[in-house]
PDBQT receptor file of N, H, CA, C and O in Angstrom, charges set to zero:
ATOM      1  N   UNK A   1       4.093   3.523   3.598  1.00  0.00    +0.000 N 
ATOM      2  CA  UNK A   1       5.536   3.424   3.507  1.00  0.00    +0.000 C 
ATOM      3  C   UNK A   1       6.214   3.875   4.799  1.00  0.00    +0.000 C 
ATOM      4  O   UNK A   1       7.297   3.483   5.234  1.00  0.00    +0.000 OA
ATOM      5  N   UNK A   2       5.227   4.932   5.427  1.00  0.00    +0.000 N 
ATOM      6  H   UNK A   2       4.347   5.250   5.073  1.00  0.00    +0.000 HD
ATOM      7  CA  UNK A   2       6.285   5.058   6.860  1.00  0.00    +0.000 C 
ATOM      8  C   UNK A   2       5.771   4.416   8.039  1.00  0.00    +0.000 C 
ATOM      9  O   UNK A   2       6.378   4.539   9.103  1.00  0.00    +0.000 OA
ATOM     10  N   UNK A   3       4.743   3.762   7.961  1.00  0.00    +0.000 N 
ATOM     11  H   UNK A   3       4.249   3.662   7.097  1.00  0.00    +0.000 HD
ATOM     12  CA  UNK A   3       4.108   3.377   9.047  1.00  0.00    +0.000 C 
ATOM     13  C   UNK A   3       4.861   1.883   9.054  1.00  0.00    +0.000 C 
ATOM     14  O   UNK A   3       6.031   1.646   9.356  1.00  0.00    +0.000 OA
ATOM     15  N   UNK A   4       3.266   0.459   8.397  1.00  0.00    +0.000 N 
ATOM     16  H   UNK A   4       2.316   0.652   8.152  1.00  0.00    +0.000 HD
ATOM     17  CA  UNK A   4       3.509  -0.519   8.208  1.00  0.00    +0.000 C 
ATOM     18  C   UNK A   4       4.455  -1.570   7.721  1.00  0.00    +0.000 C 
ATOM     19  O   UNK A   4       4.687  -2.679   8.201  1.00  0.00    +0.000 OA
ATOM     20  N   UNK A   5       5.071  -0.843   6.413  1.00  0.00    +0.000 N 
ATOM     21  H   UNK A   5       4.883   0.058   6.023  1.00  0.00    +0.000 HD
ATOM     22  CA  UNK A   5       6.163  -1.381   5.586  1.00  0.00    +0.000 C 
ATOM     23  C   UNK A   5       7.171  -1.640   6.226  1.00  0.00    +0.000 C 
ATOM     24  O   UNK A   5       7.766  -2.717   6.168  1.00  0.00    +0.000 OA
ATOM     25  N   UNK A   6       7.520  -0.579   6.991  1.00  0.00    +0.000 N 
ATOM     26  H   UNK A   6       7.037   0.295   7.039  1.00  0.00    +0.000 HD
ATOM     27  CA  UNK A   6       9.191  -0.618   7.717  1.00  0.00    +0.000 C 
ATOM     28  C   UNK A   6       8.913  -1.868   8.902  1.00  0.00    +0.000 C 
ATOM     29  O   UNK A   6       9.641  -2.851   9.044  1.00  0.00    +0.000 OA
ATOM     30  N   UNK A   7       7.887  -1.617   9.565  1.00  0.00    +0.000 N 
ATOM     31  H   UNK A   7       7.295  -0.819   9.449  1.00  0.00    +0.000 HD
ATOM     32  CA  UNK A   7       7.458  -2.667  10.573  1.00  0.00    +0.000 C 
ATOM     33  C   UNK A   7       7.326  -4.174   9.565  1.00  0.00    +0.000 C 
ATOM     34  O   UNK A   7       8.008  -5.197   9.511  1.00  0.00    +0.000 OA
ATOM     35  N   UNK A   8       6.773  -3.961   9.240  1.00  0.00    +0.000 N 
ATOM     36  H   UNK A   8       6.219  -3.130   9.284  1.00  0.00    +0.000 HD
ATOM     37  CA  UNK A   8       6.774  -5.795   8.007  1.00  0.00    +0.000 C 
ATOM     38  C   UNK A   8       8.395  -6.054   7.923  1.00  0.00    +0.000 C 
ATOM     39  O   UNK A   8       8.891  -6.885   8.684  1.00  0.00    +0.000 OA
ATOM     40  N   UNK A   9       9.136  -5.402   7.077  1.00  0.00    +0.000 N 
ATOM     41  H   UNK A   9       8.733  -4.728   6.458  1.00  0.00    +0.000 HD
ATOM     42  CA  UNK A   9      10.409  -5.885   6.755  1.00  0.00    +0.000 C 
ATOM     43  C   UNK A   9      10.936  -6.247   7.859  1.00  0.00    +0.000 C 
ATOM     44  O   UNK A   9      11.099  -7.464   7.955  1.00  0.00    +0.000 OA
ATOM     45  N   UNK A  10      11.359  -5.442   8.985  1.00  0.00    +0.000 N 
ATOM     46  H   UNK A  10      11.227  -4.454   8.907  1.00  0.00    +0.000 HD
ATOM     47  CA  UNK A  10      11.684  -5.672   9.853  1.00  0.00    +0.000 C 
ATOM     48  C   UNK A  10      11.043  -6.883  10.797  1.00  0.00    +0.000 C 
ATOM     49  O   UNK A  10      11.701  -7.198  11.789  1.00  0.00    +0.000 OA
ATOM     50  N   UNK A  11      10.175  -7.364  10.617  1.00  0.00    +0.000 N 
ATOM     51  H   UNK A  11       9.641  -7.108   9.811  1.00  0.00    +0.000 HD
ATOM     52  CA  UNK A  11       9.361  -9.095  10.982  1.00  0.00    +0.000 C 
ATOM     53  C   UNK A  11       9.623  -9.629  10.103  1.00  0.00    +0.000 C 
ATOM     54  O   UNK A  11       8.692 -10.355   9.753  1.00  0.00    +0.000 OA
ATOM     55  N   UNK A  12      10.685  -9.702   9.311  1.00  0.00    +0.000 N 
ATOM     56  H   UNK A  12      11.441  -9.112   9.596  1.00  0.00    +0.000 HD
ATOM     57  CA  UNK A  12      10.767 -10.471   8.124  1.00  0.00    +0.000 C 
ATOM     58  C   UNK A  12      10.398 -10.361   6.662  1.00  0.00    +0.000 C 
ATOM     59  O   UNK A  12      10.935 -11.012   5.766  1.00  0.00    +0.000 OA
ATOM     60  N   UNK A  13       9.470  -9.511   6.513  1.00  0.00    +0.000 N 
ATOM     61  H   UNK A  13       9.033  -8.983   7.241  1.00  0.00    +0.000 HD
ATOM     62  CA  UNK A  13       8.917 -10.069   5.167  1.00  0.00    +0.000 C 
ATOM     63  C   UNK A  13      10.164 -10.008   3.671  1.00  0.00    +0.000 C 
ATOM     64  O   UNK A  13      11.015  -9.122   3.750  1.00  0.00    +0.000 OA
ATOM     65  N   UNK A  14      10.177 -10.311   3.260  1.00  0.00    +0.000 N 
ATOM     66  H   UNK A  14       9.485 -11.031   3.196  1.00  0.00    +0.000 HD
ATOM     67  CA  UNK A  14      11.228 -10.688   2.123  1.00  0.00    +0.000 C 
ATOM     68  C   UNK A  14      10.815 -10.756   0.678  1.00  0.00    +0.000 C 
ATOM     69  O   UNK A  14      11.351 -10.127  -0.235  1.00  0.00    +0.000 OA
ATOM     70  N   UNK A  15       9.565 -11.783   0.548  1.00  0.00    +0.000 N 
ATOM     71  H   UNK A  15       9.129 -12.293   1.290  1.00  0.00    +0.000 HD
ATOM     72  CA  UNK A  15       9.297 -11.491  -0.606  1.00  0.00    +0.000 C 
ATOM     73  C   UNK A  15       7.783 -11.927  -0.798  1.00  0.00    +0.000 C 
ATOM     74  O   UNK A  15       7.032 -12.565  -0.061  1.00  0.00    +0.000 OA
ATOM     75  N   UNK A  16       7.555 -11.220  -2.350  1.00  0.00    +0.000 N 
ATOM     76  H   UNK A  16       8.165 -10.701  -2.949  1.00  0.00    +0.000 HD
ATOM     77  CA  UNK A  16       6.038 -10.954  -2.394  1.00  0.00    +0.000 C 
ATOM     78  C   UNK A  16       6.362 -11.382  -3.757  1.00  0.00    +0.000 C 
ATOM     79  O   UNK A  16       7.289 -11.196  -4.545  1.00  0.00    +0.000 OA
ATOM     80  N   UNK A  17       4.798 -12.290  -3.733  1.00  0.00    +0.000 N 
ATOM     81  H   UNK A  17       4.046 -12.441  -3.092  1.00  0.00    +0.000 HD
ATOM     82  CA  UNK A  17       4.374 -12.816  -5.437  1.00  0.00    +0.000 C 
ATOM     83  C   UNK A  17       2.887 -12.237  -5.436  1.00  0.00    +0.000 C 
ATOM     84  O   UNK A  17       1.903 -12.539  -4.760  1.00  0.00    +0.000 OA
ATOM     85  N   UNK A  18       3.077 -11.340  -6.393  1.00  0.00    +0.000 N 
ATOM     86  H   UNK A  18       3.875 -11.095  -6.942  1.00  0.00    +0.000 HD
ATOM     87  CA  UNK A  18       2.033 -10.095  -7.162  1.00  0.00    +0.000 C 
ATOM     88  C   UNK A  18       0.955 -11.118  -7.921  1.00  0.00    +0.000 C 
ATOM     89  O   UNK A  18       1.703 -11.831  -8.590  1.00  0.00    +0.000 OA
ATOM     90  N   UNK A  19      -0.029 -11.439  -8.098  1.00  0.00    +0.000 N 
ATOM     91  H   UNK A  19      -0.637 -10.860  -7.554  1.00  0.00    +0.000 HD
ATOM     92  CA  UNK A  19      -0.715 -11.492  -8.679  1.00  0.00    +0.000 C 
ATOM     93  C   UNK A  19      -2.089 -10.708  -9.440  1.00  0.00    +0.000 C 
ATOM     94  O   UNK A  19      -3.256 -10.480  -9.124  1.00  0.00    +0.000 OA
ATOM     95  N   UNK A  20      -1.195 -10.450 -10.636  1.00  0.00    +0.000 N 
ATOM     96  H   UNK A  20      -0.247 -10.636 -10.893  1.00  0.00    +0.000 HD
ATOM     97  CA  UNK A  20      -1.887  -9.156 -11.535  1.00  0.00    +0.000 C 
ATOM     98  C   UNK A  20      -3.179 -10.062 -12.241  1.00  0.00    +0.000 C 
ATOM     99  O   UNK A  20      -3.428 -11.250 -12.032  1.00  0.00    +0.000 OA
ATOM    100  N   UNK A  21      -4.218  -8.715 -13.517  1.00  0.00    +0.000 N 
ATOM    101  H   UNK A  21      -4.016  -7.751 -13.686  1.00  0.00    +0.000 HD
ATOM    102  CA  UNK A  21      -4.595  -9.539 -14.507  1.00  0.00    +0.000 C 
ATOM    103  C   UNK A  21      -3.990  -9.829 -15.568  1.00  0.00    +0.000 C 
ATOM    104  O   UNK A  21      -2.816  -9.461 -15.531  1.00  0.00    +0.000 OA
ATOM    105  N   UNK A  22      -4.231 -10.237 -16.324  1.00  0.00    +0.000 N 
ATOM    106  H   UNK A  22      -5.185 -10.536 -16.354  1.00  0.00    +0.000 HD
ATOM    107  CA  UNK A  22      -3.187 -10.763 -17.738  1.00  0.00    +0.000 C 
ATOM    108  C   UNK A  22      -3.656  -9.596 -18.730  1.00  0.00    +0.000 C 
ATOM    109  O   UNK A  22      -3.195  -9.799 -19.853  1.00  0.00    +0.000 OA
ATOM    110  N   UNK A  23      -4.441  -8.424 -18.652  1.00  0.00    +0.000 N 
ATOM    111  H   UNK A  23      -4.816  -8.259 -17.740  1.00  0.00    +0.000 HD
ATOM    112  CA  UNK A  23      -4.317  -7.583 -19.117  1.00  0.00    +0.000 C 
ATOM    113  C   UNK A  23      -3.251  -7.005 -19.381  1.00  0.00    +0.000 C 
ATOM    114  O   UNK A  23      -2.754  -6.777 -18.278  1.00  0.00    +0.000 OA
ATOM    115  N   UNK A  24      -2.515  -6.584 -20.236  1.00  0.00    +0.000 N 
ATOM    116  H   UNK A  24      -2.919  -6.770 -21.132  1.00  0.00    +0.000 HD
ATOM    117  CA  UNK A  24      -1.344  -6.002 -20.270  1.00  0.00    +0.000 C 
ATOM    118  C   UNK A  24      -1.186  -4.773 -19.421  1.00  0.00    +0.000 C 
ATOM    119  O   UNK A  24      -0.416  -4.812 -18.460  1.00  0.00    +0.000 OA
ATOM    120  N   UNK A  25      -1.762  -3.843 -19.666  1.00  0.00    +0.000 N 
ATOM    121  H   UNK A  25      -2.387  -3.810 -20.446  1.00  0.00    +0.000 HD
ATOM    122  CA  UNK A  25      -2.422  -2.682 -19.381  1.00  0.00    +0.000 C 
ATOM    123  C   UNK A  25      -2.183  -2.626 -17.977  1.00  0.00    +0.000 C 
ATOM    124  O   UNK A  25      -1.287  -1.968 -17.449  1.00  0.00    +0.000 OA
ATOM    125  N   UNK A  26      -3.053  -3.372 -17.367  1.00  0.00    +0.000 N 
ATOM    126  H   UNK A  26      -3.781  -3.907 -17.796  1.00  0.00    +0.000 HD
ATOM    127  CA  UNK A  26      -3.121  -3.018 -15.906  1.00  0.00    +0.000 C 
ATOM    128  C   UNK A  26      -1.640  -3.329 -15.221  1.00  0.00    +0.000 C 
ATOM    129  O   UNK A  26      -1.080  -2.553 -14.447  1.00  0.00    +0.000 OA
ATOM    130  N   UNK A  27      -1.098  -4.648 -15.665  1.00  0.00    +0.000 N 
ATOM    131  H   UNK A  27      -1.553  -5.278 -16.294  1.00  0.00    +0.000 HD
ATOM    132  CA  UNK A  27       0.662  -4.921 -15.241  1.00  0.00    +0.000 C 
ATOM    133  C   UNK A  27       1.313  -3.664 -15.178  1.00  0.00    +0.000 C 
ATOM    134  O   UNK A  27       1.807  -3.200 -14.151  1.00  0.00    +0.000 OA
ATOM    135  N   UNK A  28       1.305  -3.077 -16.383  1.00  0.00    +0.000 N 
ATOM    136  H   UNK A  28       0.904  -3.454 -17.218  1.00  0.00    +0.000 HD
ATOM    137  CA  UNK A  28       2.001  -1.722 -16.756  1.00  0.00    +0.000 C 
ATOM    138  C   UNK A  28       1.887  -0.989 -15.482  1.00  0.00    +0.000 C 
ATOM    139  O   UNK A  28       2.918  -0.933 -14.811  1.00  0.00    +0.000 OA
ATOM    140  N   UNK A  29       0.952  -0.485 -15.076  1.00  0.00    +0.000 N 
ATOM    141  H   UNK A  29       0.115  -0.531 -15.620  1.00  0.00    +0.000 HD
ATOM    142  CA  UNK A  29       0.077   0.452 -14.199  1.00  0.00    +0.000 C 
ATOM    143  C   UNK A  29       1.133   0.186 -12.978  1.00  0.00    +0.000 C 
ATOM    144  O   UNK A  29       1.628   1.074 -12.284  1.00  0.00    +0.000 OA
ATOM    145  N   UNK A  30       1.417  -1.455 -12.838  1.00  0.00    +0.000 N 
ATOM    146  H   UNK A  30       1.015  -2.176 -13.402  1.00  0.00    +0.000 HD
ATOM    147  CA  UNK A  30       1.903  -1.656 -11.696  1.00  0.00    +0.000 C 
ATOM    148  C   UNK A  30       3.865  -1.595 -11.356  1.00  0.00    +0.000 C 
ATOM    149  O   UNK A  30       4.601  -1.876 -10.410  1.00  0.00    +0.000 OA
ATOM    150  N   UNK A  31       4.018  -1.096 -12.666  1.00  0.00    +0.000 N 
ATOM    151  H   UNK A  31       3.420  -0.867 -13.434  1.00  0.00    +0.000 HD
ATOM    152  CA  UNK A  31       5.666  -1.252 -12.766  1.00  0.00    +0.000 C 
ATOM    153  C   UNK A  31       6.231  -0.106 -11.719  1.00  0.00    +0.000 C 
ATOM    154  O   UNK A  31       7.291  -0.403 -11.168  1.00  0.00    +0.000 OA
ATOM    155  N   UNK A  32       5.694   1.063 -11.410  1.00  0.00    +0.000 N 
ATOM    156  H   UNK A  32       4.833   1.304 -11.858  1.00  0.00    +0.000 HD
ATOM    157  CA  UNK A  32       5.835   1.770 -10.751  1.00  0.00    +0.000 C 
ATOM    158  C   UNK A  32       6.348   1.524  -8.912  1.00  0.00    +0.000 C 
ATOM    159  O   UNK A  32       7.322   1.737  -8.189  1.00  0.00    +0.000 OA
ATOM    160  N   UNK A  33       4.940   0.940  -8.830  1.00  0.00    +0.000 N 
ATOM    161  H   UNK A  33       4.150   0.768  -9.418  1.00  0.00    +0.000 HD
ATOM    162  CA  UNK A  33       4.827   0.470  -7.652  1.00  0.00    +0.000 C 
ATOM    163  C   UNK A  33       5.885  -0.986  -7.019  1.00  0.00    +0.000 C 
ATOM    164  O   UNK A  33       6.230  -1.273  -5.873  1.00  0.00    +0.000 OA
ATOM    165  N   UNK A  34       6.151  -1.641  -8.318  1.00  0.00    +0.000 N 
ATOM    166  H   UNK A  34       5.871  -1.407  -9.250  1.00  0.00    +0.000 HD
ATOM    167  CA  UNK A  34       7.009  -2.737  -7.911  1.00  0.00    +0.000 C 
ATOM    168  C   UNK A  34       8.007  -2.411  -7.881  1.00  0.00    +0.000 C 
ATOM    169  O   UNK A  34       8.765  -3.138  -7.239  1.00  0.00    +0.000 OA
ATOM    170  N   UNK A  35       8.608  -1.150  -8.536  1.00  0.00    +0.000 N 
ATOM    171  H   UNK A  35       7.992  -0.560  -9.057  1.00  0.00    +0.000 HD
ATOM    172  CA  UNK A  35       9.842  -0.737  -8.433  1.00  0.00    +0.000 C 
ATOM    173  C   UNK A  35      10.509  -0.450  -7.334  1.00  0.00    +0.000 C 
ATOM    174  O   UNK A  35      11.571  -0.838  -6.848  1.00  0.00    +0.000 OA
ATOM    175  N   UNK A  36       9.366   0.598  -6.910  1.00  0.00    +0.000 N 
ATOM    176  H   UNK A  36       8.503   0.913  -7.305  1.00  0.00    +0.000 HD
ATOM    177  CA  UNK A  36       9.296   1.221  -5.437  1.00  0.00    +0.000 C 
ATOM    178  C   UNK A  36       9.154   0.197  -4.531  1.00  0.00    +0.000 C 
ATOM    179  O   UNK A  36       9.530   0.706  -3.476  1.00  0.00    +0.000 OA
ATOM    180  N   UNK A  37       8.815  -1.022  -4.292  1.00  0.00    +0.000 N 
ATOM    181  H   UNK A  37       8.510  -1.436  -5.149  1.00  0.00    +0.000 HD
ATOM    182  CA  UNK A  37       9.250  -1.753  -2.872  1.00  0.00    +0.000 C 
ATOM    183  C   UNK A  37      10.335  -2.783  -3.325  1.00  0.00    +0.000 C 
ATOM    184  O   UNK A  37      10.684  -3.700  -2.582  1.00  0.00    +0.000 OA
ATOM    185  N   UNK A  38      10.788  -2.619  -4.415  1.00  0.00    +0.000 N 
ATOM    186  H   UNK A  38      10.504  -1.874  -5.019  1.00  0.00    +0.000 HD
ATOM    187  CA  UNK A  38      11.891  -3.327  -5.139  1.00  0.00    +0.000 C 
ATOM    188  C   UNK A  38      13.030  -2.697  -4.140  1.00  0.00    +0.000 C 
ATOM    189  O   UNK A  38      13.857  -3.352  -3.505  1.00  0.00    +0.000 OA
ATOM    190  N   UNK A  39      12.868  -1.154  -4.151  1.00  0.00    +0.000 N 
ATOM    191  H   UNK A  39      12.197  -0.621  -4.666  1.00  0.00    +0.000 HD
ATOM    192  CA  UNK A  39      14.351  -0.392  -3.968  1.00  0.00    +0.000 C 
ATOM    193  C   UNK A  39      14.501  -0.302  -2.689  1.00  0.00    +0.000 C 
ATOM    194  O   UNK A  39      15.618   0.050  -2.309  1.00  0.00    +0.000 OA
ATOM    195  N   UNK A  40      13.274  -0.631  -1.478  1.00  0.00    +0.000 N 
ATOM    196  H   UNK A  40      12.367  -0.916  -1.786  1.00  0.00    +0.000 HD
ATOM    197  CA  UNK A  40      13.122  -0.662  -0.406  1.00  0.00    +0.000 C 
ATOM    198  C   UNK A  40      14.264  -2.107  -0.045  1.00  0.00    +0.000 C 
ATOM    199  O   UNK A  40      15.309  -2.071   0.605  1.00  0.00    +0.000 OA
ATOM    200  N   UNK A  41      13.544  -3.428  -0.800  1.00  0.00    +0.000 N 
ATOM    201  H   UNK A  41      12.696  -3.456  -1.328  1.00  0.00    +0.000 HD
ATOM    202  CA  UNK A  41      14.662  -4.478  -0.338  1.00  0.00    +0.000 C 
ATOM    203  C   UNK A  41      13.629  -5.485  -0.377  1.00  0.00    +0.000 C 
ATOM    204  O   UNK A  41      13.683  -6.571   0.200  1.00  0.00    +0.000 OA
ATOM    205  N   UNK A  42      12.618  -5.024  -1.144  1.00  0.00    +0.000 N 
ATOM    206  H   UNK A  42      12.574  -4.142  -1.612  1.00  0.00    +0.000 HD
ATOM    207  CA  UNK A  42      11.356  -6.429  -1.235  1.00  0.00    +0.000 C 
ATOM    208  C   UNK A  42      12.061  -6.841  -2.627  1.00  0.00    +0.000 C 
ATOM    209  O   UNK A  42      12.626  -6.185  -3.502  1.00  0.00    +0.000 OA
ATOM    210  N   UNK A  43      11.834  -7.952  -2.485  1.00  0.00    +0.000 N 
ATOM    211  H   UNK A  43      11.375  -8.485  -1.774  1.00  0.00    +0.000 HD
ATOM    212  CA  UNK A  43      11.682  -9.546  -3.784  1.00  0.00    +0.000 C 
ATOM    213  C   UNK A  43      10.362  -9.725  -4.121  1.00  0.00    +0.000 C 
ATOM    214  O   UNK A  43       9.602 -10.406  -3.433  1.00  0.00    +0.000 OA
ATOM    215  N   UNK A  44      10.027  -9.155  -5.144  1.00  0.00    +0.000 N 
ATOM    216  H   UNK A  44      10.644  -8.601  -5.704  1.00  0.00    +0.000 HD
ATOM    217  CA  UNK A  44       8.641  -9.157  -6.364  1.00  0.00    +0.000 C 
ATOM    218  C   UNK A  44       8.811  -9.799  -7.173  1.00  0.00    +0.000 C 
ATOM    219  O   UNK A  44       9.831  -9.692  -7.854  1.00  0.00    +0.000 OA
ATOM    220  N   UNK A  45       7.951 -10.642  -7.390  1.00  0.00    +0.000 N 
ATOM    221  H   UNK A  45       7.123 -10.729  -6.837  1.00  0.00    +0.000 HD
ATOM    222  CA  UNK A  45       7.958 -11.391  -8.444  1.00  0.00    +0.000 C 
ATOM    223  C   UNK A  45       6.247 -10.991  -8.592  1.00  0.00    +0.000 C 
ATOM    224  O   UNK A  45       5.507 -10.933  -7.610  1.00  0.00    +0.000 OA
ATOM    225  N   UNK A  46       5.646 -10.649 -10.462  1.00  0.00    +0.000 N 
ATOM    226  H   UNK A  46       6.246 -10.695 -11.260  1.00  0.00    +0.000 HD
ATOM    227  CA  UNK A  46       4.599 -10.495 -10.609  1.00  0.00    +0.000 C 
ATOM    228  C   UNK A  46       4.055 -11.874 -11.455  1.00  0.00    +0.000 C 
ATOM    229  O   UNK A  46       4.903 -12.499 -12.091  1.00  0.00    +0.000 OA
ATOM    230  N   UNK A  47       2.839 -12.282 -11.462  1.00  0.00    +0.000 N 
ATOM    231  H   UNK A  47       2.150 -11.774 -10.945  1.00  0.00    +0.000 HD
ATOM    232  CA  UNK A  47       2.471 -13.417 -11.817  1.00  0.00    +0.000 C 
ATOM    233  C   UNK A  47       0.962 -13.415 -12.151  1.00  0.00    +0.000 C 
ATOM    234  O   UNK A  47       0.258 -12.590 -11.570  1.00  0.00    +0.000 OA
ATOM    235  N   UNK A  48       0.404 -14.271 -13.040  1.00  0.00    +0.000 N 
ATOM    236  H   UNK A  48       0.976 -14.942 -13.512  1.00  0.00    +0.000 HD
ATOM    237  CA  UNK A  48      -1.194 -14.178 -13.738  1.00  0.00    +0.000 C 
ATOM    238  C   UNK A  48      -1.711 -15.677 -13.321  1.00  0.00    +0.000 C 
ATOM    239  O   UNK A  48      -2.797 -16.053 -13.761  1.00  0.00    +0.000 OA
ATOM    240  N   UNK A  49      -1.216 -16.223 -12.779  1.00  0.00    +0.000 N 
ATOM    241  H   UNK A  49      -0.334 -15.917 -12.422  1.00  0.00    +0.000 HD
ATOM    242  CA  UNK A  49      -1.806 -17.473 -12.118  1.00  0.00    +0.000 C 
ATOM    243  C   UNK A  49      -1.118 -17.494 -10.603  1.00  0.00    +0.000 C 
ATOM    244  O   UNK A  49       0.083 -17.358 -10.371  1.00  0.00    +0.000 OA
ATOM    245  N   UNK A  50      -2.150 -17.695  -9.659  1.00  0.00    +0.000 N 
ATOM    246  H   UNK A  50      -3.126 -17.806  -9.848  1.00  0.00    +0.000 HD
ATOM    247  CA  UNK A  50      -2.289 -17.950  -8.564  1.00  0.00    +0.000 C 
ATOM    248  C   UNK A  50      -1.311 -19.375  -8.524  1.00  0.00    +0.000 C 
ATOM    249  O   UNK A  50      -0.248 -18.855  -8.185  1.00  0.00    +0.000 OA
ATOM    250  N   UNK A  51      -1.149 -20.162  -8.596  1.00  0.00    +0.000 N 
ATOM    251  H   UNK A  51      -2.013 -20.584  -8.872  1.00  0.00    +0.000 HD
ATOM    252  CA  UNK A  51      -0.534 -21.532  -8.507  1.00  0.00    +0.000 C 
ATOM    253  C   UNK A  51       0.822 -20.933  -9.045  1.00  0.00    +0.000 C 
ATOM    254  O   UNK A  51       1.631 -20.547  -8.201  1.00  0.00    +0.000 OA
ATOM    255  N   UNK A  52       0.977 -20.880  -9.705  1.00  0.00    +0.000 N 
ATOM    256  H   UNK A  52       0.320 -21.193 -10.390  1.00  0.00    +0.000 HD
ATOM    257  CA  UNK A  52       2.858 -20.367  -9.765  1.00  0.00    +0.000 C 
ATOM    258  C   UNK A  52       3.174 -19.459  -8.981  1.00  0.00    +0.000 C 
ATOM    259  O   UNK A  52       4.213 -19.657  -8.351  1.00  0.00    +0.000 OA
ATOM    260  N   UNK A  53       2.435 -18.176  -8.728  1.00  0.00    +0.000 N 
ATOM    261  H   UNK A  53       1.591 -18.015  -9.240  1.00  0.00    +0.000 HD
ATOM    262  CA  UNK A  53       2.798 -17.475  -7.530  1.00  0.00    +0.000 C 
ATOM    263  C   UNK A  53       2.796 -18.349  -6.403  1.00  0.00    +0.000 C 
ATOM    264  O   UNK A  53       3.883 -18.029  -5.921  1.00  0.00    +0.000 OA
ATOM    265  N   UNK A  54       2.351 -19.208  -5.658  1.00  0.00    +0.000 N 
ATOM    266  H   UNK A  54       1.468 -19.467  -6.050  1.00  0.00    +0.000 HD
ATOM    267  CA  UNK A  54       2.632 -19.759  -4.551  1.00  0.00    +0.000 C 
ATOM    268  C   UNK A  54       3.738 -20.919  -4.369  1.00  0.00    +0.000 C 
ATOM    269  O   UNK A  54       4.033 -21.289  -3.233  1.00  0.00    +0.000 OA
ATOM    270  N   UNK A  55       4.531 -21.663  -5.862  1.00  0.00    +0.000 N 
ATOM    271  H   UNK A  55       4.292 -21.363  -6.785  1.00  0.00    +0.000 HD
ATOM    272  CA  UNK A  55       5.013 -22.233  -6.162  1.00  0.00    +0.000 C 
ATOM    273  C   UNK A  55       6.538 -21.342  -5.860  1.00  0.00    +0.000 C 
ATOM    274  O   UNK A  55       7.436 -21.839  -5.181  1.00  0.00    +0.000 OA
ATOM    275  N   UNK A  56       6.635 -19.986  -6.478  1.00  0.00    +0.000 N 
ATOM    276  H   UNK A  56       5.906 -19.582  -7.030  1.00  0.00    +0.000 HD
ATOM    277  CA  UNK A  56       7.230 -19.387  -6.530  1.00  0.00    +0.000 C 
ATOM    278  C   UNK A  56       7.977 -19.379  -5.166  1.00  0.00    +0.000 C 
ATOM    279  O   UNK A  56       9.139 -19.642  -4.853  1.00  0.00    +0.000 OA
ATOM    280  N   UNK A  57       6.738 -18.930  -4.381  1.00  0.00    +0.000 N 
ATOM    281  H   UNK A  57       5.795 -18.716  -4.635  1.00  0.00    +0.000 HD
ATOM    282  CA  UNK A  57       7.006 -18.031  -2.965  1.00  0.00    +0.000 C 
ATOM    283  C   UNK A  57       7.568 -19.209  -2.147  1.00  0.00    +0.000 C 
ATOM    284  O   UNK A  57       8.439 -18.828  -1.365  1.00  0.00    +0.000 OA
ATOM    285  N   UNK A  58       7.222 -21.053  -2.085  1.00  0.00    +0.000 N 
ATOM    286  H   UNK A  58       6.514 -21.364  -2.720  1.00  0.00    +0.000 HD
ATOM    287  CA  UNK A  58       7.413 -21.845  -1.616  1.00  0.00    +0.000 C 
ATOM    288  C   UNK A  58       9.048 -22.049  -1.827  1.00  0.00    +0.000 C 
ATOM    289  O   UNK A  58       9.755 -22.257  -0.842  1.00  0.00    +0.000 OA
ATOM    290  N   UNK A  59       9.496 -21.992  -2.889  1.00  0.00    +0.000 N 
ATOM    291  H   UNK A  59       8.921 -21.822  -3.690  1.00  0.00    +0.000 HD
ATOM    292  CA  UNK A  59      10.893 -22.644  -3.377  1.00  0.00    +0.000 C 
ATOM    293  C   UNK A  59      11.460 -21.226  -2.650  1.00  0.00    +0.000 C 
ATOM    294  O   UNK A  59      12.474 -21.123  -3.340  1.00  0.00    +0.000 OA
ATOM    295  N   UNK A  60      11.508 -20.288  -1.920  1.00  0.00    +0.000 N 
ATOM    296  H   UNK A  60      10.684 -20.372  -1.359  1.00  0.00    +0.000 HD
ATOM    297  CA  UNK A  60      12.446 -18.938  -2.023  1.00  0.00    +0.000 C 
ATOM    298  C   UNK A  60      12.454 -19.596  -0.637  1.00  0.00    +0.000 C 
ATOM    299  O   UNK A  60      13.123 -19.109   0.274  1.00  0.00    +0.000 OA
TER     300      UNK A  60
């Protein structure tokens, strides 16, 4: 968070498509963490198929 992150945003990065397992469980695990680069100024979107995540990331 103090190193890389600030350097990424600042080259742009904008948004990220998560691809979790469809375990419920493990998603959960990750609400934390999406929150936290949520509040930074990242665009998360989490997703269980690879093909809609890139569908996703294409249309933004």
């Amino acid at each position: 968070m103090k190193d890389w992150f600030p350097r990424v945003l600042q080259a742009g990065w904008k948004f990220w498509a998560l691809v979790v397992p469809e375990d419920i469980m493990a998603r959960m695990n990750l609400k934390q963490f999406v929150d936290s680069y949520f509040e930074q100024g990242l665009h998360i979107m989490v997703f269980t198929d690879p093909k809609e995540a890139m569908e996703w990331l294409e249309s933004q």
